[in-house]
C-alpha positions as CSV (number, residue, x, y, z in Angstrom):
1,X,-16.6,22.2,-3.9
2,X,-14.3,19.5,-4.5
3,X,-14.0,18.1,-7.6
4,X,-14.5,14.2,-8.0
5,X,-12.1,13.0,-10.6
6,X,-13.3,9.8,-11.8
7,X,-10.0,8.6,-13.9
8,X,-7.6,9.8,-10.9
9,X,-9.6,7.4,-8.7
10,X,-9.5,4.6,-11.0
11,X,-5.6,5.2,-11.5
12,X,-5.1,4.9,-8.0
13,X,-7.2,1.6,-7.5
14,X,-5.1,-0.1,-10.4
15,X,-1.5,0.6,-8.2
16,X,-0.3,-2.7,-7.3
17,X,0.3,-2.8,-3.2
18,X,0.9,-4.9,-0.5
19,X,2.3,-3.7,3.7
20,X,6.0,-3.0,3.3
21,X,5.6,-2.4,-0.6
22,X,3.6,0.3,-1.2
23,X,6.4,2.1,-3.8
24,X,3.6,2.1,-6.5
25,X,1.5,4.4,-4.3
26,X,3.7,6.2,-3.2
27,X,5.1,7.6,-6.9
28,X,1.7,7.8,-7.9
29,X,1.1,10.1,-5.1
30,X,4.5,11.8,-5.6
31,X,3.8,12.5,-9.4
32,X,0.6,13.7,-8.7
33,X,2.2,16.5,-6.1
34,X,4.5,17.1,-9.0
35,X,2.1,17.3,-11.6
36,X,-0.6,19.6,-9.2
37,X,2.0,21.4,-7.2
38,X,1.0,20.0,-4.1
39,X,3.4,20.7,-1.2
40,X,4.7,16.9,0.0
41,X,7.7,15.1,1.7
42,X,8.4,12.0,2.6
43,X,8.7,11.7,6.8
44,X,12.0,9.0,8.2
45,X,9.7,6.3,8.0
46,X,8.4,6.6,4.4
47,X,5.2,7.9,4.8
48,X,4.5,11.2,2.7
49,X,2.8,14.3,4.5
50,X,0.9,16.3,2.0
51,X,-0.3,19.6,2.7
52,X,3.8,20.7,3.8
53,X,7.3,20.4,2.3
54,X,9.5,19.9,5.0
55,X,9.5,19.1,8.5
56,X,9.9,22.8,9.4
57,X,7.1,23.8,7.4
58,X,5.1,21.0,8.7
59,X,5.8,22.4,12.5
60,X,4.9,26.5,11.2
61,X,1.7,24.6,10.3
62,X,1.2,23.5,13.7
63,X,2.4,26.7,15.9
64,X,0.1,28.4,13.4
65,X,-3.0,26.8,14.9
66,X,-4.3,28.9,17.9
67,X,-7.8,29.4,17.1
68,X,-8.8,26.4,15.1
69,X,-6.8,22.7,15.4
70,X,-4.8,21.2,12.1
71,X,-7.2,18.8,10.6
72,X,-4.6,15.5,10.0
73,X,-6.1,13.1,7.9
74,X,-4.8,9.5,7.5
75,X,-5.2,7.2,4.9
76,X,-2.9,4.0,4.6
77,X,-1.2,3.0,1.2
78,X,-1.4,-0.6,1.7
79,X,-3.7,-3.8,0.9
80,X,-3.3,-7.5,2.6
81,X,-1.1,-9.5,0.1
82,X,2.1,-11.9,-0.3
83,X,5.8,-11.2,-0.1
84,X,8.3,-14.0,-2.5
85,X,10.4,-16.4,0.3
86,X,12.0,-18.5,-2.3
87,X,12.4,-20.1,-5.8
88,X,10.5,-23.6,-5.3
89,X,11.1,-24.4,-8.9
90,X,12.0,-22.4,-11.8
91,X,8.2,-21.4,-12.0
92,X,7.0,-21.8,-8.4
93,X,7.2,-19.3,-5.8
94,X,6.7,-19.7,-2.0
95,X,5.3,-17.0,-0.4
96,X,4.2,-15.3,2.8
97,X,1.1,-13.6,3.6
98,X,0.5,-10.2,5.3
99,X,-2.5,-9.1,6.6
100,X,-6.2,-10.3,6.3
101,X,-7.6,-12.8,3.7
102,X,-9.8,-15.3,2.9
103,X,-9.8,-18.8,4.3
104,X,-11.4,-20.7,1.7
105,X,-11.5,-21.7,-1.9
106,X,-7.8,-20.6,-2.0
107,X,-5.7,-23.6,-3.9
108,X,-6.1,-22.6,-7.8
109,X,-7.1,-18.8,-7.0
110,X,-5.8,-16.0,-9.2
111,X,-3.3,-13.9,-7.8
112,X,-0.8,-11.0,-9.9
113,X,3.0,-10.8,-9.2
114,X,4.9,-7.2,-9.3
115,X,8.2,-6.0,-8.9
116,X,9.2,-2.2,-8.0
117,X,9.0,-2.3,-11.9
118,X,5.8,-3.2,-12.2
119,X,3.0,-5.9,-12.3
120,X,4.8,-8.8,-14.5
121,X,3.0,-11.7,-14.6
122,X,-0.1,-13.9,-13.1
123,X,-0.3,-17.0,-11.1
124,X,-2.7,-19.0,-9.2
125,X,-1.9,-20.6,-5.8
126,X,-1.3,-23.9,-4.5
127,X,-0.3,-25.6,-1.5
128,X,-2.2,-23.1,0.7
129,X,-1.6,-23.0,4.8
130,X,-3.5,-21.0,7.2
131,X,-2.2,-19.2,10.5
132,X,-2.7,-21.1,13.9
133,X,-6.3,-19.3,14.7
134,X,-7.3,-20.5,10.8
135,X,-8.4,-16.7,10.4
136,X,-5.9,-15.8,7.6
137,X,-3.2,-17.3,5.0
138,X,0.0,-18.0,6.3
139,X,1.9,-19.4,3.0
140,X,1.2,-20.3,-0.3
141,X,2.8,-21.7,-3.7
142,X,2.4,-19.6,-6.6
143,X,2.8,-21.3,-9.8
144,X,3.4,-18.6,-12.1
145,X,0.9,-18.6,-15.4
146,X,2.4,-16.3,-18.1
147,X,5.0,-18.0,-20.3
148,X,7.8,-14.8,-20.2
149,X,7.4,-15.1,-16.5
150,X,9.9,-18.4,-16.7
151,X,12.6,-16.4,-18.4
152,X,12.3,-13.4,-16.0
153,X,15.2,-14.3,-13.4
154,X,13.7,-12.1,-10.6
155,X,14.7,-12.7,-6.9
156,X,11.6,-13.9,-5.0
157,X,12.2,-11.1,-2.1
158,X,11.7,-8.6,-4.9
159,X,8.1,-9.9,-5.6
160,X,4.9,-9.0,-3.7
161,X,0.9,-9.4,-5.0
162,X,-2.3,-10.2,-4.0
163,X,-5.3,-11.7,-5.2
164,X,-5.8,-11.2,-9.3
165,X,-9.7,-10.4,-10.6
166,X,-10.7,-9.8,-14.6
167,X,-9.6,-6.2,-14.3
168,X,-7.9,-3.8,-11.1
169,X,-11.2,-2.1,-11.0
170,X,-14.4,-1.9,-12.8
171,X,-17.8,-0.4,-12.1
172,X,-21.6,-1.7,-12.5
173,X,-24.6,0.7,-11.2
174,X,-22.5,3.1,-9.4
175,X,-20.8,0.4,-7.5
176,X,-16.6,0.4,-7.8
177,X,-15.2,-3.3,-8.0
178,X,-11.5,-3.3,-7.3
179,X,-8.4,-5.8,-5.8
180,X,-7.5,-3.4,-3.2
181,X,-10.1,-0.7,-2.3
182,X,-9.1,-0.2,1.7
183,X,-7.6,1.8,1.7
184,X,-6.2,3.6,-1.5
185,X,-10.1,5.2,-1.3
186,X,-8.7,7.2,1.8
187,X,-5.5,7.9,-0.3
188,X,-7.6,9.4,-3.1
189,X,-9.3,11.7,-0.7
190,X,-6.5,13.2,0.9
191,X,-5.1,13.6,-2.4
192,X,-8.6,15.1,-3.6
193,X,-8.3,17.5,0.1
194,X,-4.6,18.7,-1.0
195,X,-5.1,19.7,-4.0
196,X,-8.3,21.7,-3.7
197,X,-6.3,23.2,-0.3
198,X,-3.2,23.8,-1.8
199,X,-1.7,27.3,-1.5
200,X,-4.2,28.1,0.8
201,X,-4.0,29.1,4.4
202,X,-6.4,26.6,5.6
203,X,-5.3,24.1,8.7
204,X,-4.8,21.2,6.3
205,X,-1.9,18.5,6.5
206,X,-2.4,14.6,5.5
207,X,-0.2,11.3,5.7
208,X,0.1,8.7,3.6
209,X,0.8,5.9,5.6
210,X,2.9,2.6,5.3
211,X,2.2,-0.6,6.8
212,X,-1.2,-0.5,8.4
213,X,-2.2,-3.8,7.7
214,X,0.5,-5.3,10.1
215,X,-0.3,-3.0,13.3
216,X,-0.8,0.7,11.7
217,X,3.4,0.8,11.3
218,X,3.7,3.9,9.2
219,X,1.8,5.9,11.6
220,X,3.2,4.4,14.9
221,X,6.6,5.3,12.9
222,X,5.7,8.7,12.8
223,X,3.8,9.5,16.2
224,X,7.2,7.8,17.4
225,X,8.4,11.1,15.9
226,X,6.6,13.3,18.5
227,X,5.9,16.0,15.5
228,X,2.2,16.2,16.5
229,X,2.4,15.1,20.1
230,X,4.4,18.2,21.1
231,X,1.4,20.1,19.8
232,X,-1.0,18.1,20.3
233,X,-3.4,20.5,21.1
234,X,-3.4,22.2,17.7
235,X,-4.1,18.5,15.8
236,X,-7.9,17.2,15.3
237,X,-6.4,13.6,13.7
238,X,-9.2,12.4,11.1
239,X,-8.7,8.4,10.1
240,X,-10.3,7.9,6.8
241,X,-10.9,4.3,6.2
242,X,-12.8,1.7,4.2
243,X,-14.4,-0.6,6.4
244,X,-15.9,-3.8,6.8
245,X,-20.1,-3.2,6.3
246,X,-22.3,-3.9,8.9
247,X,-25.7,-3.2,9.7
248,X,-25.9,0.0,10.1
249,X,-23.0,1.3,8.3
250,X,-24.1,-0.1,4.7
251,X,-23.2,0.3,1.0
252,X,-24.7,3.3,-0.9
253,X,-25.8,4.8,2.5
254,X,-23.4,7.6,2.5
255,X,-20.2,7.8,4.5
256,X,-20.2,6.6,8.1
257,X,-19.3,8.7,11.2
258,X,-17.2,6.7,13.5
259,X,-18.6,6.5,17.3
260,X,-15.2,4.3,17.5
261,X,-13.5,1.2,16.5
262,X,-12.9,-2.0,17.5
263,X,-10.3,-1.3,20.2
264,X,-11.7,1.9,21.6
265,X,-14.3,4.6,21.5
266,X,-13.1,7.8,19.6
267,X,-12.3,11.2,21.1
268,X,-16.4,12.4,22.1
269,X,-15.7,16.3,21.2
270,X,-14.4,15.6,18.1
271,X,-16.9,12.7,17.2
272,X,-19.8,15.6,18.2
273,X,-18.0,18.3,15.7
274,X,-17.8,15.9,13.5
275,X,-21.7,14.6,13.7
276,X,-22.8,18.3,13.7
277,X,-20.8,18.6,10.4
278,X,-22.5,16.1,8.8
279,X,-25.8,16.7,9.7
280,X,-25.2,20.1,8.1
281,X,-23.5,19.2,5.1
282,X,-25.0,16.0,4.1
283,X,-28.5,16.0,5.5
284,X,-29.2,12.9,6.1
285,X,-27.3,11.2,3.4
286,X,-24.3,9.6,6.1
287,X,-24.1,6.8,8.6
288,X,-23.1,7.1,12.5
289,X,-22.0,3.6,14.1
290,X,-19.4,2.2,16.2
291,X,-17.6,0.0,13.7
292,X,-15.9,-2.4,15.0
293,X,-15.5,-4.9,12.3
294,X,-11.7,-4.0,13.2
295,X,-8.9,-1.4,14.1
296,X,-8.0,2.0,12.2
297,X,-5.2,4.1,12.8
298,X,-7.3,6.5,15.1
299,X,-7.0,4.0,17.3
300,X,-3.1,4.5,17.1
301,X,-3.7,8.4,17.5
302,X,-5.6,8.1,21.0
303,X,-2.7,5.7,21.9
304,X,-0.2,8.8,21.6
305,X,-2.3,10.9,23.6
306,X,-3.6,12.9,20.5
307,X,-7.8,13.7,20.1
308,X,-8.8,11.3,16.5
309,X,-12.1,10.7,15.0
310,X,-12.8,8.5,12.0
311,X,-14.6,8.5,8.8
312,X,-15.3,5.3,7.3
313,X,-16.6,4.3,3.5
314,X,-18.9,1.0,3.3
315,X,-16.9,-2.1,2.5
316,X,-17.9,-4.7,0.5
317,X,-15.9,-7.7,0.5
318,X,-13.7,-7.1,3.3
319,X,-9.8,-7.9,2.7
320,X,-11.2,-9.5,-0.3
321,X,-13.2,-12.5,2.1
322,X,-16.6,-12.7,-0.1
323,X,-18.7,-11.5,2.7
324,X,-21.6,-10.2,0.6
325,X,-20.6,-12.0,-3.0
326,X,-21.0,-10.8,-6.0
327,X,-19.6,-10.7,-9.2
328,X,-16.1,-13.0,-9.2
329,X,-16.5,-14.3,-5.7
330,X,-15.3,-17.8,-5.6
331,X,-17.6,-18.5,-2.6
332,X,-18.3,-18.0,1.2
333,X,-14.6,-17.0,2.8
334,X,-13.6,-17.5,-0.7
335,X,-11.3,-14.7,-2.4
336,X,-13.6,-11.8,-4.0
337,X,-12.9,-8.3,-5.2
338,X,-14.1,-5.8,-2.6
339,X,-16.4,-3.0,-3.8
340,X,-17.6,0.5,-2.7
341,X,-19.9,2.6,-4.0
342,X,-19.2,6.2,-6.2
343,X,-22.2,8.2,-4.0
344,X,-20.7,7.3,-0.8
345,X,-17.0,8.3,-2.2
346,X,-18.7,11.6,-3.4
347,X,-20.0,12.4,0.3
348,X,-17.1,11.5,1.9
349,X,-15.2,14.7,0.0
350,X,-18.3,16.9,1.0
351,X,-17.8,16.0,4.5
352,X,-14.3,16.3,4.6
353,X,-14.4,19.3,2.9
354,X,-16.9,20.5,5.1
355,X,-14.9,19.5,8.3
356,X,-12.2,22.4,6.7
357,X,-14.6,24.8,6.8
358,X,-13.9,28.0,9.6
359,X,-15.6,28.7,13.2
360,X,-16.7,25.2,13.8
361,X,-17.1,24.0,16.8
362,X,-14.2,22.8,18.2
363,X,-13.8,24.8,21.5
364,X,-17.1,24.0,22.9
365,X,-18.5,21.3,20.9
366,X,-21.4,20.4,23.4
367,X,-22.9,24.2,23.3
368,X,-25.9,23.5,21.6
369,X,-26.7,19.9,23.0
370,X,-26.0,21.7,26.6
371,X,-28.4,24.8,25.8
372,X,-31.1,22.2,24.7
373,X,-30.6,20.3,28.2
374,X,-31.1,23.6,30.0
375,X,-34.1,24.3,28.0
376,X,-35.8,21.4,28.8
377,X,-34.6,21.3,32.3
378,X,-36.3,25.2,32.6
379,X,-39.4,23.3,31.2
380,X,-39.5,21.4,34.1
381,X,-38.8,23.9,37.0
382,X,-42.3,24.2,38.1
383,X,-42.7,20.3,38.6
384,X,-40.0,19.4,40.1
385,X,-40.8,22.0,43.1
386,X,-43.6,19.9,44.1
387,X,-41.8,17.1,45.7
């Protein structure tokens, strides 16, 4: 079984990352390949592939799989925050926003400041403007707080952030409060997958995307590529997300089977395999829903012609827009740390794990729902001869 590791989890959750500026991540994901021997490299676009370590490995992976597809799992490396524009004053910053985020309660919110160096200093914002459809920030001031930040001559287009909370990530009753949970909770369980896979010959590769925020980037990057679209028969893509709650897919209910986003339905085989896998492995203890609080990069994969399912953990606090509240939420649309919880984390491993297993389903995956059809059909033959 897969092990849950607690402090690499929390280490993750504390990287500072924004779309475009995921370097953090992606060294923390590179020293932990290093550290567990994990075969990785990094694809043209940036993205890091774990599970091979080279592109021609990568492909023997791929002409390998005759009897059983390459499960390719995608997680994205980024979080909705700000890039610097320019030096307002020798302590103000103007910046522009990427991605989702709250609409309200903005001017004198807490937000943290990094470099490729690291997270420097804390400011709050001012001056706040929303996009044209008022659905997320446009631009901001950030008047920087610490004192050592005024002697720090940085160039703005060097600094990125987000929204700032009393810690990176904290926990009360099971429940994970972080800045940035969607999606470095997908990162952690591809890295969780690789190194419980590694040196094995099971069917396992997973990217690490850039970008996903701004219209899945990284991954369009590397479709672009055509690496898995000249096989795309041997590839069963697996988007692992953390998504917006909704009824029916809710906190602490286990891990949620995804019938599809909000662009499209997802590939029906692969959604059955993946229900049948679940219903083994985690008896009762998942969620199955169309989620369609938003887009996820198997959207992307069906776009390329490949066959992608998803697997999605409960989101509190969506983008950090205080949805459901809680602890640090400045209010309704108001900036809030988004949370998860530990159990549903734990059952997403099991069902990944469980989706590695051999001799599932994937050839035929309507078998037994089709022999339980001509069952009951049988039942009926008598019946339906007197009409």
């Amino acid at each position: 079984m897969i092990k849950f590791d607690k402090k690499l989890l929390w280490n993750l959750l504390s990287q500072p990352t924004a779309p475009f500026r995921e370097g953090h991540v992606a060294r923390f994901v590179t020293e932990f390949g290093d550290r567990e021997k994990i075969e990785y490299f990094k694809d043209p676009h940036g993205n890091l592939v774990l599970g091979a370590d080279s592109k021609e490995s990568y492909f023997n992976k791929l002409k390998k799989a005759t009897h059983e597809p390459v499960r390719f799992f995608i997680a994205h490396m980024d979080h909705p925050g700000f890039h610097g524009v320019k030096w307002v004053t020798p302590t103000t910053l103007q910046v522009k926003w990427l991605g989702g985020t709250p609409r309200k309660f903005l001017n004198g919110a807490r937000v943290w400041l990094s470099t490729a160096e690291g997270v420097f200093a804390e400011g709050t914002l001012s001056k706040s403007k929303l996009n044209k459809s008022d659905t997320a920030l446009e631009s901001s001031l950030v008047v920087m707080k610490n004192e050592r930040a005024k002697a720090l001559k940085v160039p703005a287009q060097d600094i990125f952030g987000a929204f700032a909370f009393s810690a990176p990530v904290w926990e009360k009753q099971k429940v994970v409060y972080t800045k940035a949970a969607d999606d470095l909770v997908g990162v952690f369980a591809i890295l969780s997958l690789a190194k419980h896979f590694k040196g094995s010959d099971i069917p396992f590769l997973g990217l690490i995307s850039r970008a996903e925020e701004v219209g899945f980037i990284g991954t369009i990057g590397h479709f672009e590529l055509e690496w898995l679209t000249s096989h795309k028969e041997s590839v069963a893509v697996i988007s692992l997300e953390t998504s917006r709650t909704l009824p029916g897919a809710l906190i602490g209910k286990g891990p949620v089977v995804r019938l599809g986003d909000r662009a499209t339905p997802f590939d029906p085989g692969l959604v059955q395999v993946l229900t049948q896998v679940a219903e083994k492995s985690l008896r009762g203890k998942f969620q199955r829903r169309m989620m369609d609080g938003g887009t996820c990069e198997a959207t992307a994969a069906l776009a390329f012609g490949l066959r992608a399912m998803g697997i999605s953990i409960p989101l509190g606090n969506y983008h950090n827009q205080s949805f459901e509240g809680g602890p640090e939420s400045a209010g309704e649309w108001g900036p809030a740390p988004e949370f998860v919880h530990l159990e549903d984390i734990k059952r997403m491993l099991i069902l990944c794990e469980a989706l590695m297993a051999p001799g599932l389903s994937w050839r035929d995956p309507w078998s037994s729902r089709r022999e339980s059809f001509i069952s009951s059909r049988k039942k009926s033959e008598e019946i339906l001869k007197t009409m």
